[in-house]
C-alpha positions in Angstrom: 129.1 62.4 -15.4 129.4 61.7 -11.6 132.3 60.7 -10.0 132.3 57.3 -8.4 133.2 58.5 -4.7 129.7 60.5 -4.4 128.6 57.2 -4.4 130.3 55.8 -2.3 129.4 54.6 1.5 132.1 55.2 4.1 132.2 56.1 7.8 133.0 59.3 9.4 133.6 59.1 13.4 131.9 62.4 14.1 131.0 63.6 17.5 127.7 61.7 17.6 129.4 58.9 16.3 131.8 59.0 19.4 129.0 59.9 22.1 126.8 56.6 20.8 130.1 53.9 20.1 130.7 55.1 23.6 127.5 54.4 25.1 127.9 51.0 23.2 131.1 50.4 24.5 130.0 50.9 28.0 127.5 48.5 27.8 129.9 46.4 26.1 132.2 46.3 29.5 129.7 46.7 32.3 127.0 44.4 31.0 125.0 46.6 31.5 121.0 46.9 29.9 119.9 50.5 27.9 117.5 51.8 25.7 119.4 54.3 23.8 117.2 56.8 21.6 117.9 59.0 18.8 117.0 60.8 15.9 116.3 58.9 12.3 118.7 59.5 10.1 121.8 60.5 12.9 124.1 57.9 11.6 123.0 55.0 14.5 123.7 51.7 11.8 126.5 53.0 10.4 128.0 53.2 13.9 127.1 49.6 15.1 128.4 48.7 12.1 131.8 50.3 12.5 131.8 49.4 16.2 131.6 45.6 15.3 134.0 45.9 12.9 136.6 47.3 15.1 135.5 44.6 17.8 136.8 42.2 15.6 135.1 38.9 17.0 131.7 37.7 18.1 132.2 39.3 21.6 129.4 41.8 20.3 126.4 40.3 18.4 124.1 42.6 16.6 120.8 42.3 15.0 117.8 43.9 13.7 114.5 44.0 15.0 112.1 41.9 13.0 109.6 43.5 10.9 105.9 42.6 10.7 106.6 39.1 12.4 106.2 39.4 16.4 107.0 35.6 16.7 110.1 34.8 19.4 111.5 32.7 16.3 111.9 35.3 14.2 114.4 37.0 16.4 116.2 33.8 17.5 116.3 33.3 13.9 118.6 36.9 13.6 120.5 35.8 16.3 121.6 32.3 14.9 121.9 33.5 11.3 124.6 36.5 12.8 126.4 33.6 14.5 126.9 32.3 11.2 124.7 29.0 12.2 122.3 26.7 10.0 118.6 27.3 11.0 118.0 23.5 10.8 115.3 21.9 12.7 112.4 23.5 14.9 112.5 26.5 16.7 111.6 24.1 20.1 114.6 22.0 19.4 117.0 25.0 18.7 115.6 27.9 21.6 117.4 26.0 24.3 121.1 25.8 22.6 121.1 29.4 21.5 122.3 30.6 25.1 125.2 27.5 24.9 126.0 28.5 21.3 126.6 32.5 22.8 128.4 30.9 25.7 130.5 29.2 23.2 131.5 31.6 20.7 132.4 34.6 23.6 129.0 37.1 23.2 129.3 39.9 26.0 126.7 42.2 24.6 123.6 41.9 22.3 122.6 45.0 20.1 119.4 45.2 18.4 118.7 47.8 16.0 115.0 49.4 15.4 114.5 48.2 18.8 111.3 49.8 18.6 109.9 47.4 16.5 110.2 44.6 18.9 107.5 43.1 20.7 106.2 41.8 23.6 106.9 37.9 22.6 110.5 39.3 21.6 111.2 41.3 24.7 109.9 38.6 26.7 112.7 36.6 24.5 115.4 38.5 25.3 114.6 38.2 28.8 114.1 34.4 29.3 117.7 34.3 26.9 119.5 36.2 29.1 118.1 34.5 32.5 119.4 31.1 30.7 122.6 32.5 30.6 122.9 33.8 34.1 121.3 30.5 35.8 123.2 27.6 33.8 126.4 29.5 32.2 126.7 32.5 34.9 127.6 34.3 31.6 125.8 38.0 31.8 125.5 40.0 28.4 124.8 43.6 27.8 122.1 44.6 26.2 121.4 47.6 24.2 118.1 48.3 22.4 118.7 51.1 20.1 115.8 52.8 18.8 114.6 56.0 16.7 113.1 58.7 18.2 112.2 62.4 18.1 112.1 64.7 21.0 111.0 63.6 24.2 109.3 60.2 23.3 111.1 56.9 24.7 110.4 53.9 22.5 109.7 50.8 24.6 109.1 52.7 27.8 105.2 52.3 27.9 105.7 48.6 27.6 108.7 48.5 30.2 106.2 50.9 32.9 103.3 47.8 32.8 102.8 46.6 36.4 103.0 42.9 35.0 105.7 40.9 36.6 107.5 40.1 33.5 108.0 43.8 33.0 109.4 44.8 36.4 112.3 42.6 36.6 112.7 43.5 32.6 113.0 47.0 34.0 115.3 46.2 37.2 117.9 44.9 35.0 118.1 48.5 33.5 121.3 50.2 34.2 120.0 52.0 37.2 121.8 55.3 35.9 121.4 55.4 32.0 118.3 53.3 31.5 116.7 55.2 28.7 119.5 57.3 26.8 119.5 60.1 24.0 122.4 60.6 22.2 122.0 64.7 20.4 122.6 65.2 17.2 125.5 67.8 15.8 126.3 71.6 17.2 127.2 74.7 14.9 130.6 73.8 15.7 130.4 70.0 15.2 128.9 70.8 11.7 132.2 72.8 10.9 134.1 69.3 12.3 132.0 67.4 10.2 133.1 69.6 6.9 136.4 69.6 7.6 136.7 66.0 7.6 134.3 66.1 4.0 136.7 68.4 2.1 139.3 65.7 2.8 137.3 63.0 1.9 136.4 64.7 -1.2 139.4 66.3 -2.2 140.3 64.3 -5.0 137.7 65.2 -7.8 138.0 68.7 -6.0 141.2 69.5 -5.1 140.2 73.3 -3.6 137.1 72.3 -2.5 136.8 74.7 1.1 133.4 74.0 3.4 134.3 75.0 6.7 133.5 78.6 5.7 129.8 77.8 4.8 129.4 76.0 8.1 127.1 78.7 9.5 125.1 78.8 6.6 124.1 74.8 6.4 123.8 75.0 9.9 121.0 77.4 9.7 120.1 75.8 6.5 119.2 72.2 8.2 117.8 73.8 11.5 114.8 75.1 9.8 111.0 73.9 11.6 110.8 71.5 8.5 113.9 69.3 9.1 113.6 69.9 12.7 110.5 70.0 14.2 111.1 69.7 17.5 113.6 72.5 17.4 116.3 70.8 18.8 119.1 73.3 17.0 120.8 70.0 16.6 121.9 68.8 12.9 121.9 64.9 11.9 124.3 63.7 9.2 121.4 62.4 6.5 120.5 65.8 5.8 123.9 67.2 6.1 125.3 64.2 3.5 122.4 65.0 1.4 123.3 68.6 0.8 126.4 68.5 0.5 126.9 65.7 -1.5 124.2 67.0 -3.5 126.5 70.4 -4.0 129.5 68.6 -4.6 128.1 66.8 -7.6 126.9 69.4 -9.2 130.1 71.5 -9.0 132.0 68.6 -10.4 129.9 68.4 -13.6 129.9 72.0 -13.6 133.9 71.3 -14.1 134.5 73.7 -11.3 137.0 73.4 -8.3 135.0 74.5 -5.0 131.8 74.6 -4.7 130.1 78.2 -4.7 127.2 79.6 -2.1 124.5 79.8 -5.0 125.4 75.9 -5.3 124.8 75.1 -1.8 121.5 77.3 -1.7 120.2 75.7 -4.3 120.7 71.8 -2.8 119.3 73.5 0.5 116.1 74.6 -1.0 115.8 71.1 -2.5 115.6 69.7 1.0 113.9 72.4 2.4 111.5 74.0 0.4 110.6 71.8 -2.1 110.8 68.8 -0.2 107.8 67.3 -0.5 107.6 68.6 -3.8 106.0 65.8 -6.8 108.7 65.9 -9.9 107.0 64.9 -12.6 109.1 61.6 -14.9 108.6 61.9 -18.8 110.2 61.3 -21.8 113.5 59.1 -21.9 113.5 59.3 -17.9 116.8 60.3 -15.6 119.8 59.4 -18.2 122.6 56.9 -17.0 125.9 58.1 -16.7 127.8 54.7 -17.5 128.1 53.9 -21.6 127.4 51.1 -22.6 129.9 48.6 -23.3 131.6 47.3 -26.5 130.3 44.0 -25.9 126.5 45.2 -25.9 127.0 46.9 -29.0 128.5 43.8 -30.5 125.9 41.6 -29.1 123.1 44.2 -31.0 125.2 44.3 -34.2 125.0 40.7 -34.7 121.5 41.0 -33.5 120.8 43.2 -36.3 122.5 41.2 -39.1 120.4 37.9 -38.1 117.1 39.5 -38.5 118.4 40.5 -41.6 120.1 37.7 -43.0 118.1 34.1 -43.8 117.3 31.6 -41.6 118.6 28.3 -41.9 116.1 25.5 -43.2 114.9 23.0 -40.2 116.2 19.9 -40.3 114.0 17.1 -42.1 113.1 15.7 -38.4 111.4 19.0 -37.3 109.6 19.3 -40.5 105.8 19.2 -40.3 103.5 17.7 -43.1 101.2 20.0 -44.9 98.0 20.6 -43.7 94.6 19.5 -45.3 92.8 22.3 -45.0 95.3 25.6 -46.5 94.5 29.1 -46.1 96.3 32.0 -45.6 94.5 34.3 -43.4 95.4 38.0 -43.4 94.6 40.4 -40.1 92.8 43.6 -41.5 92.6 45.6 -38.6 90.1 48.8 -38.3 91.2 52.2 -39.6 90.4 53.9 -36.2 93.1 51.9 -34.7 96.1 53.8 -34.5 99.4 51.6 -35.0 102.3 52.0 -32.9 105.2 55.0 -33.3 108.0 54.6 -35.2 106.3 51.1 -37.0 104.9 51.9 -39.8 102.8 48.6 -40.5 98.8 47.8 -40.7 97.1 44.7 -40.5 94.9 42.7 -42.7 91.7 40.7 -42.0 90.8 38.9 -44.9 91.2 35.1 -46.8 92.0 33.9 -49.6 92.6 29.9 -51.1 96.3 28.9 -51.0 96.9 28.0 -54.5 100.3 26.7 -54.1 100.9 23.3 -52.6 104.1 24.4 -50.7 103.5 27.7 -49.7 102.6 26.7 -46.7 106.1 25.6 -45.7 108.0 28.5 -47.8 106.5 30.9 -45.3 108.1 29.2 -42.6 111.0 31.1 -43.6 111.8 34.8 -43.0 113.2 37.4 -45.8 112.8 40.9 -47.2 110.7 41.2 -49.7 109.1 44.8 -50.7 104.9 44.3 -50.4 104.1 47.7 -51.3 104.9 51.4 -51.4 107.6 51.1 -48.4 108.2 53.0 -45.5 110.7 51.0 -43.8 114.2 49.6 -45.0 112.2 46.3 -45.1 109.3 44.0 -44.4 109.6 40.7 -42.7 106.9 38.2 -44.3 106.7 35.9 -41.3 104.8 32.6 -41.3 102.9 30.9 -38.5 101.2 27.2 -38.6 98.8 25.5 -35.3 101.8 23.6 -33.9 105.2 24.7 -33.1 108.6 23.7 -33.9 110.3 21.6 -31.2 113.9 21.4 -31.7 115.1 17.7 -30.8 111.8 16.4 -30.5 111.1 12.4 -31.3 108.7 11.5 -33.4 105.4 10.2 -31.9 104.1 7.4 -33.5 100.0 7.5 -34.0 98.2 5.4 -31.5 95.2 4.0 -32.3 91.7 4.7 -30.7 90.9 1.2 -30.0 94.0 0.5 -28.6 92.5 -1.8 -25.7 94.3 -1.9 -22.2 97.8 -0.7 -21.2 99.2 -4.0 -21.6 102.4 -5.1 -23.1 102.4 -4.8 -26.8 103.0 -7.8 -28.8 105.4 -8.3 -31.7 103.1 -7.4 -34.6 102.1 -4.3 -33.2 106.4 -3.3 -33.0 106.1 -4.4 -37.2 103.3 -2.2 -37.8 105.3 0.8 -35.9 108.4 0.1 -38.4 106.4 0.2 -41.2 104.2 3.5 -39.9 107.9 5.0 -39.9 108.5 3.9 -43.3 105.9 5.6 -44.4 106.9 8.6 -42.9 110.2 8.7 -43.8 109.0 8.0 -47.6 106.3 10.8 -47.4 109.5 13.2 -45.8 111.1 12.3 -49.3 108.3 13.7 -51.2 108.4 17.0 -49.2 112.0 17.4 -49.8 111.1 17.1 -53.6 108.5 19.5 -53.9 110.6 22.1 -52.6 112.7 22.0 -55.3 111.0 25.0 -56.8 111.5 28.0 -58.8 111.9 30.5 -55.9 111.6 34.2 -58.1 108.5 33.1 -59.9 106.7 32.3 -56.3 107.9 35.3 -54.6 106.4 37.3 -57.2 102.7 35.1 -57.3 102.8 35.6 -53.2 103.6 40.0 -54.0 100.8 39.5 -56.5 98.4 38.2 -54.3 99.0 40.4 -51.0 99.1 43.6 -53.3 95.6 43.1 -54.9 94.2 42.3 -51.1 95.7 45.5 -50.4 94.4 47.6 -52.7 93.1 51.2 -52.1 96.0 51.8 -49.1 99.0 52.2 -51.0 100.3 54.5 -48.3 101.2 52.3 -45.8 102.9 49.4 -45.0 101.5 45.9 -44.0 102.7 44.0 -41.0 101.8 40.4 -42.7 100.7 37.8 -39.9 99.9 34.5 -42.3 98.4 31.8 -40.0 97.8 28.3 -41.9 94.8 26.2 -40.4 96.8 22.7 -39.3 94.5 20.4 -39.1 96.2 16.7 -39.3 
């Protein structure tokens, strides 16, 4: 069973952590405009996140690019929804008050995240936004597109070099310094920070737990050509989360202390070697670690005991009248057709007349009775007719073919409704009568019956389906 703090999400302010917040935080102050780059996986969401929380206000605004929608909208949409405002309206009524709404509520910087999914209709957004802002509110905002990237490519900088007009003052209001930034990724030595700061995090379900003296080892571990192919010798903190945290688990079911080097080398081969590696699902599937409750196990009990137990009668209202035509029809399926595991039940095709005149409407009830040579604690004998029960349903009196227009009805057709439903109500009487019957001797007419359509298969046991023709 796994602990509940491997799975938990928390925030670690690790030297990358401090170089991007601080690149955020310059923008933040200056105003100024960057397209800050760096590697997936390095821990650049979690640090907006953290840097908004500690902001504490609307004074930074952050959003995600859109995906798969290059409409304007759909990023003025990310902006009002982070404002907490109602997207009421059209989009031509509400792109003008989105500047006086950020003028209102404080904004000094916008940061959009996966900025290289943006657009040309959303960069050309951003743009006319913050142009607004200058012109009527003389309120600048920073601007920081931060995108993923590996190496030496710069998102966005192939559309920011086009000679179009739009794009050159786009790329004047660049911080004429830092326009396009990279933030690196973790040293040697910043891994051993990093582990340090884990063996505290994690010290509870392993209270001896010492990582700092296999820093060399993951280091080398996640600087191979298949986690870094640019050969950067730089480390980011998904892969060094994802072994260690993969370690750490398994030394806490293990129900040991610290976790050993054979531990570690295994989780690194996981991510190295056999990363790409297809694992094959079968059987039950990955198990769960949580039990389930009491309440589930109640819930299935009583489950259990209603199957087995009778079924209340209907009441007389939901009753249907028997049918004209009664048969009993019994699915015989093929031999070749192999039934389900675990259920041990075939199925009949064949016919026979219904000889009783309320069988039909015994069979609407459910109970164990043995058919043949059993298999199974029990067989369910489970009747079916052409229409279906439907509880608090009114009655719907016949209407007539020749029932002329839609008019108002007259007074003598209301008398012959009353006296349709005393009919009804009389016939109902007559049901209720015939049911009055000697239960054992039926039961053992119906076993009868199935067992000689049965015959020459004593070995198995027969899934009855019993459909009645209802024809009114």
């Amino acid at each position: 069973m796994t602990h509940p703090i491997f799975r938990k999400e928390f925030f670690v302010e690790t030297a990358f952590e401090k170089r991007f917040q601080a690149m955020l935080r310059s923008a933040w102050q200056r105003h100024s405009w960057h397209v800050i780059v760096a590697d997936p996986g390095s821990g650049k969401t979690m640090g907006i996140r953290d840097m908004i929380r500690a902001a504490g206000s609307p004074a930074i605004l952050a959003v995600t690019a859109p995906k798969n929608n290059e409409e304007e909208m759909a990023l003025g949409n990310q902006f009002f929804t982070a404002l907490g405002l109602p997207l009421r309206g059209r989009w031509s009524d509400r792109k003008p008050k989105l500047m006086g709404h950020l003028h209102q509520y404080g904004t000094q910087c916008l940061i959009v995240d996966d900025a290289h999914d943006l657009s040309l209709e959303h960069l050309m957004f951003i743009k006319e936004l913050t142009d607004q802002g200058r012109l009527q509110y003389d309120h600048p905002l920073g601007l920081c597109l931060v995108a993923a990237g590996r190496g030496n490519t710069i998102p966005l900088k192939e559309t920011l070099d086009l000679p179009d007009t739009t794009w050159l003052q786009f790329r004047r209001r660049l911080d004429k310094l830092e326009p396009f930034c990279r933030v690196a990724g973790h040293t040697s030595e910043e891994v051993r920070e990093v582990l340090a700061a884990l063996e505290k995090v994690y010290c509870e379900p392993l209270p001896q737990l010492n990582l700092r003296q296999w820093a060399g080892s993951i280091y080398t571990w996640l600087t191979q050509p298949v986690l870094d192919p640019t050969s950067s010798g730089r480390v980011t903190m998904d892969y060094l989360m994802k072994l260690v945290t993969t370690a750490l688990e398994w030394t806490y079911q293990a129900g040991e202390t610290d976790v050993r080097a054979e531990t570690l080398e295994k989780a690194a081969s996981l991510l190295v070697l056999r990363r790409d590696t297809l694992r094959i699902i079968d059987g039950a599937g990955p198990s769960l670690d949580a039990l389930p409750s009491e309440s589930n196990g109640l819930e299935q009990s009583s489950g259990t005991e209603a199957e087995q137990s009778l079924p209340r009668m209907s009441s007389l209202r939901n009753r249907l009248l028997p049918p004209r035509n009664r048969w009993i029809r019994l699915d015989l399926e093929s031999r070749t057709r192999s039934s389900p595991p675990n259920r041990p039940n075939a199925r009949f095709l064949g016919e026979f007349p219904l000889t009783s005149s309320v069988f039909w409407r015994v069979v609407l009830r459910s109970w164990n009775v043995p058919i043949v040579q059993a298999r199974a604690p029990s067989n369910r004998m489970v009747g079916s007719c052409g229409s279906s029960l439907t509880t608090n349903a009114k009655r719907m009196l016949p209407i007539p073919d020749n029932d002329g227009s839609s008019a108002k009805r007259t007074g003598a057709w209301l008398e012959d409704s009353k006296r349709s439903e005393k009919q009804i109500s009389q016939r109902e009487d007559v049901i209720m009568a015939d049911l009055r019957v000697d239960w054992d001797k039926l039961f053992d007419t119906v076993t009868s019956q199935l067992a000689n359509a049965a015959v020459g298969k004593p070995e198995k046991i027969y899934d009855m389906t019993i459909g009645v023709d209802n024809q009114w």
